[in-house]
N, C-alpha and C positions, 0 to 999 in steps of 0.2 A: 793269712786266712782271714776272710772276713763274712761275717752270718748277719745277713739281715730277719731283722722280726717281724715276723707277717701275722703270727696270732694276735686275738683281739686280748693277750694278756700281760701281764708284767713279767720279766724273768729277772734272774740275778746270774749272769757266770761264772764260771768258775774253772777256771784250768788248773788241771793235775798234771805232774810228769812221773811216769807207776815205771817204775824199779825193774829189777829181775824177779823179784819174789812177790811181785803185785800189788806192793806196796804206794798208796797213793798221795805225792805230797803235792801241796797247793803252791803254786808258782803264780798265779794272777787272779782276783777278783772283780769284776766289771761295778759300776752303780747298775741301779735300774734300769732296767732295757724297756721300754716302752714299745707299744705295737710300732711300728715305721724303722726302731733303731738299726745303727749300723754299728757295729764288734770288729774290729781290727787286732788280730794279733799279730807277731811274729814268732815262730819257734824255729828256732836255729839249729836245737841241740837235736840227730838223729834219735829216732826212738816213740813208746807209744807213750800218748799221753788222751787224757778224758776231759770233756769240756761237760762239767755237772750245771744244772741252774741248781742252785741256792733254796729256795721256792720251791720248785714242787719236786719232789724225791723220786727219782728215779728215772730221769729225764736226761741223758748220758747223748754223747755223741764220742765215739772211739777214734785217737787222729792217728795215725801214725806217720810217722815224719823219715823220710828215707832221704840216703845221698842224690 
């Protein structure tokens, strides 16, 4: 997966891998994301997981990762 930053603001990310029960654990934290950055993950493990920014609350992207 990779997210490039187009807004004119800073972000911070943040990947979750959420459970059966909804439960959200932190599996990677990025530095600063600058307007032009580029975000490279990998997630291997089937399943949903949440890329949160850090910054501003409430700012979610839902991933889900299938075979």
């Amino acid at each position: 997966m990779i997210g490039i930053e187009k807004d004119p603001f800073f972000h911070q990310s943040q990947i979750r891998k959420v459970n059966e029960h909804g439960i959200e654990y932190p599996l990677m934290v990025s530095v600063l994301e600058p307007e032009g950055a580029t975000v490279e993950v990998s997630l291997e493990e089937v399943g949903p997981y949440k890329l949160r920014c850090k910054i501003h609350d409430g700012m979610v992207l839902n991933i889900q990762v299938v075979q």
